[in-house]
N, C-alpha and C positions, 0 to 999 in steps of 0.2 A: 861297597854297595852291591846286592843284590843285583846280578841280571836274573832277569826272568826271561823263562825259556819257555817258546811257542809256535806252535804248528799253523801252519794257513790254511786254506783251502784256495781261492781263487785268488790269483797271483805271486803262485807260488814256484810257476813252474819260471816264471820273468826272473823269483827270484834267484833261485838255483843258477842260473845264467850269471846274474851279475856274481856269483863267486867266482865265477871265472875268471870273471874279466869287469872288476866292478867301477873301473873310470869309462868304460864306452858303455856299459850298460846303463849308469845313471846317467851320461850323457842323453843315450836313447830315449831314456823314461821323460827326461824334460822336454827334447825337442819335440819325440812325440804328440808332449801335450800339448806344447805350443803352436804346432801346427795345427792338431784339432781344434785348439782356441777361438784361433784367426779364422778359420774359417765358418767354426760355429756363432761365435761371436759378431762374428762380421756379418752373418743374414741380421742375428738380434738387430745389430746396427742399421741395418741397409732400411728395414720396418720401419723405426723410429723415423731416420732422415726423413724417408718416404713421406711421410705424414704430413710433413711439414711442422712438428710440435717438439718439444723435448718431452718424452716418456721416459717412465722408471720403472725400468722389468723388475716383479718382485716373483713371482709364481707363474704357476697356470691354472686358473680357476673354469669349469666347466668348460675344459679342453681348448681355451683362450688365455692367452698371455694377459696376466692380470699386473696392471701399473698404478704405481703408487702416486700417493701426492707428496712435498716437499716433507711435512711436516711428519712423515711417516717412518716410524724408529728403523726402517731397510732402507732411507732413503739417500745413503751415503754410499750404500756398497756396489750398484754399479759405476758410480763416476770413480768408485777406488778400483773397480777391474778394468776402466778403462787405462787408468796408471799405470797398473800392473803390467797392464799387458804391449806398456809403452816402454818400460822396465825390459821385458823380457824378452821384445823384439826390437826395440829402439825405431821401431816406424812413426815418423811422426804423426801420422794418422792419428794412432792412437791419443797422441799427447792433444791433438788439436780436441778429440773429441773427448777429453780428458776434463780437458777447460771450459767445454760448452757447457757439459754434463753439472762440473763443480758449480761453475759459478751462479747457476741457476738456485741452488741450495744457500746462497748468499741471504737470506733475511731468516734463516734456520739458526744464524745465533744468535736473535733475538729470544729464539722456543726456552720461556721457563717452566712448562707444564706438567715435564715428565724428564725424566735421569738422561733419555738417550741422544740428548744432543750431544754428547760425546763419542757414539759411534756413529752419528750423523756425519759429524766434522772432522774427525778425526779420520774415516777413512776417505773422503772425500779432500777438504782442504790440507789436512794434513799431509797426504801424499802429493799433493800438488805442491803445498809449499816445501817441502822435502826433495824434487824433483826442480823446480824452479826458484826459489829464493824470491818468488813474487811477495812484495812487501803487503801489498793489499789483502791476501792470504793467509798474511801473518798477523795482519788487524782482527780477519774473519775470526779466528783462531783464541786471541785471547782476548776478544770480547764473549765468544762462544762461553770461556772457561768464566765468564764473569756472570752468565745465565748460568751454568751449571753450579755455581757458587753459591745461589739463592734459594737452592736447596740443602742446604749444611744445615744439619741439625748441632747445633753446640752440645747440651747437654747429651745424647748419647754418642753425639760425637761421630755422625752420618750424614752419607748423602741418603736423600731420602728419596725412592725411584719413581714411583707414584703417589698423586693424592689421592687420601685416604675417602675423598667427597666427590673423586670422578668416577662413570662408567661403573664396570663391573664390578672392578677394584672397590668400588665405594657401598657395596652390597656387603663386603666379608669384617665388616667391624673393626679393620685394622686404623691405627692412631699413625703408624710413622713406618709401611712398610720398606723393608729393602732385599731385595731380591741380590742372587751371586751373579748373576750377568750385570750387574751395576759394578764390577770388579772392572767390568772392560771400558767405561767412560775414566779412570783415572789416569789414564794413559795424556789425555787432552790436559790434565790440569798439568802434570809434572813439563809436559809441554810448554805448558802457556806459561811457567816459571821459567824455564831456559829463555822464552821469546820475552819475558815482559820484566824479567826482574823482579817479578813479585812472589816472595816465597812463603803469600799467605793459600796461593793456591797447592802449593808441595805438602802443605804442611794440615791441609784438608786432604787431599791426598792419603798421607800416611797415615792421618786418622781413622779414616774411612778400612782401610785395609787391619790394623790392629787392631780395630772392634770387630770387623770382619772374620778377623783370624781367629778369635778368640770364641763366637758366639755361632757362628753358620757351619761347625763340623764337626759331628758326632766322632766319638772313639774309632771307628776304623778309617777316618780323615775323606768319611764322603760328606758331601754337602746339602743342606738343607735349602731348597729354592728359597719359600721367605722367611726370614725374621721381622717381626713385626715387634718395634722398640718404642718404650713410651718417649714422647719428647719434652712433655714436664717435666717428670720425674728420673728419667734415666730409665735403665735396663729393659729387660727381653718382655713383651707383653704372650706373645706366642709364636712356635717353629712349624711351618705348612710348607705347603705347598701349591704351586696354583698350574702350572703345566706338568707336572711331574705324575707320575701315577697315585700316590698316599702320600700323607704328609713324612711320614718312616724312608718312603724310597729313595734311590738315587736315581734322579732324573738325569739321563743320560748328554744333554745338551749342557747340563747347571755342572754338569764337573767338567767339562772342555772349558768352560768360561772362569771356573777357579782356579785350573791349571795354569791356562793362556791369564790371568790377570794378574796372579800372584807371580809369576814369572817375571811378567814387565814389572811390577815393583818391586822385584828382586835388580835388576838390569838398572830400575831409576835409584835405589837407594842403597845397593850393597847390603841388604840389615840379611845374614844370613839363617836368623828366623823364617824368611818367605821362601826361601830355598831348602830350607826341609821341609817345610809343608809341601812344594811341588813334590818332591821326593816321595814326602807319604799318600800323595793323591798317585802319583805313577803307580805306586806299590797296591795300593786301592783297585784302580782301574784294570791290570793288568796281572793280576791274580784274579782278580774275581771270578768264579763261578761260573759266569753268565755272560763274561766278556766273551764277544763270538771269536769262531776260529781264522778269518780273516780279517777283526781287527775293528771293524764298522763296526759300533754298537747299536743294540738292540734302545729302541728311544728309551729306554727303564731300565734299568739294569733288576729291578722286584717289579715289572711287570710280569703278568701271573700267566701268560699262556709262551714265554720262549718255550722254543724255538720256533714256533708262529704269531709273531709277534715282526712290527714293522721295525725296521734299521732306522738309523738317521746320519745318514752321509755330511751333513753340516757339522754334527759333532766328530763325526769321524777327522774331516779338516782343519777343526777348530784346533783339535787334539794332536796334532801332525803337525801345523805350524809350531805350537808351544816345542814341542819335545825337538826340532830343531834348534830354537834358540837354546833351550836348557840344554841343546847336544855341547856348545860353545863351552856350557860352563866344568869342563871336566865330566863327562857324563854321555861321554859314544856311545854306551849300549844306547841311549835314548835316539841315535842318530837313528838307529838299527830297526829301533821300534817304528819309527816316523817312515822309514823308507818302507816297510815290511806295509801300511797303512796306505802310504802314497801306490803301493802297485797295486793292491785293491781298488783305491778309489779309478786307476787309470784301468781296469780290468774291464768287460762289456758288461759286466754284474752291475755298473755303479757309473759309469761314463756313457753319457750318448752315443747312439747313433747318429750321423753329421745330419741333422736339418729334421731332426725330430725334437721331443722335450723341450719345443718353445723356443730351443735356439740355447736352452743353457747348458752348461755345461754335467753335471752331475744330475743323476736320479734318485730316488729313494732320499729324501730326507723329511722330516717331520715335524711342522711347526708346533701346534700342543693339542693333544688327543683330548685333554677333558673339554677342550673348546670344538669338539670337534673342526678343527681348522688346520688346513694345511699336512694332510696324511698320505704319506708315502708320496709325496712330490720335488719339482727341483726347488731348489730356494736362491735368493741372487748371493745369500751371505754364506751357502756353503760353496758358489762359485769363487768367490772373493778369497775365501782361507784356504783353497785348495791353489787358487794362482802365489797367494800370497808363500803357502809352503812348499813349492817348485821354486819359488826366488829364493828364501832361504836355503835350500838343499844345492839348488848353483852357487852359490855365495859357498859355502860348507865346501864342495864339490871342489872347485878353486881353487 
């Protein structure tokens, strides 16, 4: 395999260092963050308690901390950073507000309306019940996969992410869309088969992912945001885009979610089909062109004005978690990549200041420009993959 060879700019001189001496240096990189965490994380917290209310930091919308409701596709990823980061310092604090945070998203797997009750639940109760062996968790859990099930399309043989008659979505003519961040809800079902014994969920699953593979990536193994499949008839009605810049581009966020997705069902099924695919999105990603020289990508990789063009640090961690797990499977240069990423995102370029940026963690990330929504801000789910890929790299490190 192919290493690919690449220059930094900002966090490069952190990296030079750990060739020295690269078990205290990654030492450093972690505790570092962990420390900035606890205490950035701990004002977020302090706010919420304060209130007297449970809140769900998602952004910061006209210079205010802007909070979601349950039923809102971010609304799992702070009670999964409160895990995280129960994980990673072992204070029970963390875990206590862990529980307050999860359990509140308890009638979330009932939600059939849209694809994301799987990273609802899955980074929320998931991690709780992964962490605790709470049986009530485990109900949450594959009931959740039994909402997410109601969306199986048989005939093309999908989950289907949105309907086609709600909102925006119900303006663009689509019959049966599915978007690649719907790679990341299959995670819940292959779950909900280990908890329940039922391997009709495994087996939607692996469907979802094989028409995925087959239909959502163009010849150089970048990925299409949606495919829009008929569900009477079978097959592809049209390939777009709906956050990405052109329906042609590669949307910078939609290939961290193909990497990270086909990776976990590479990990749930062994089928080493999904393990060359990550291989040819690394190869994609990491030659390209346009990939910046610190690693964070630019939100488009065919957005038309790089090098002034906004980052999106969510994808940057999305992408960084992945490439640690696939470091596991034979494939160190990938460690190398993820670290080379993690010391940008830990850099002053892309990491707060303590008690600024709302209390989150990372800057620069970008929810979807053609909506104009969410541009050049923090997000809570690129806080989430950036703790979530510091435990992976400890775990490696070990």
């Amino acid at each position: 395999m192919k290493q690919v060879l690449l220059t930094l700019g900002l966090g490069v001189v952190l990296l030079s260092a750990c060739h020295r001496h690269d078990a205290e240096c990654n030492q450093q990189i972690i505790s570092d963050n962990v420390k900035f965490a606890t205490q950035q994380l701990g004002r977020q917290v302090e706010i919420i308690e304060e209130s007297g209310k449970i809140l769900n930091p998602r952004t910061i919308r006209c210079d205010k901390i802007y909070y979601v409701p349950i039923d809102d596709w971010t609304s799992g990823f702070f009670p999964g950073t409160m895990w995280y980061m129960f994980e990673l310092t072992g204070d029970e604090k963390w875990k206590n507000l862990g529980v307050k945070y999860t359990e509140d998203l308890d009638s979330v797997k009932y939600l059939t309306w849209h694809h994301d009750v799987g990273f609802m639940i899955n980074t929320s109760f998931g991690n709780a019940y992964r962490l605790t062996k709470n049986e009530a968790y485990k109900e949450v859990m594959i009931e959740a996969a039994k909402s997410l099930s109601t969306r199986f399309r048989p005939t093309p043989g999908v989950i289907q992410s949105w309907d086609e008659d709600r909102g925006w979505q119900g303006t663009r003519g689509w019959m049966c869309p599915v978007i690649i961040d719907n790679m990341m809800n299959l995670e819940l079902l292959f779950e909900a088969t280990r908890l329940s014994g039922d391997s009709s969920f495994y087996k939607m699953a692996v469907s979802h992912a094989d028409v995925t593979l087959k239909n959502h990536f163009r010849k150089d193994y970048s990925s299409y945001h949606v495919i829009d499949y008929d569900k009477i008839k079978g097959g592809v009605r049209h390939k777009q885009t709906a956050q990405g810049y052109a329906n042609e581009s590669a949307w910078a966020r939609g290939q961290a979610w193909a990497i990270y997705g086909f990776a976990v069902c590479y990990r749930e099924t062994k089928d080493p089909r999904y393990l060359t695919l990550t291989d040819n999105i690394y190869n994609f990603l990491f030659t390209h062109k346009n990939m910046s020289e610190d690693l964070v990508p630019y939100w488009d990789f065919d957005a038309p004005n790089i090098p002034n063009e906004p980052r999106d640090a969510s994808a940057a961690a999305i992408i960084a978690s992945a490439l640690y797990e696939l470091s596991t499977y034979d494939r160190p240069e990938y460690k190398e990549t993820a670290d080379r990423i993690i010391a940008s995102l830990s850099s002053p370029a892309y990491r707060a200041i303590l008690g600024t940026n709302g209390n989150f963690l990372l800057m620069h990330s970008v929810g979807s420009i053609p909506h104009g929504g969410e541009i050049d801000v923090p997000l809570n789910y690129a806080d989430y993959y950036f703790l979530e890929a510091l435990l992976r790299k400890q775990a490696i490190e070990k």
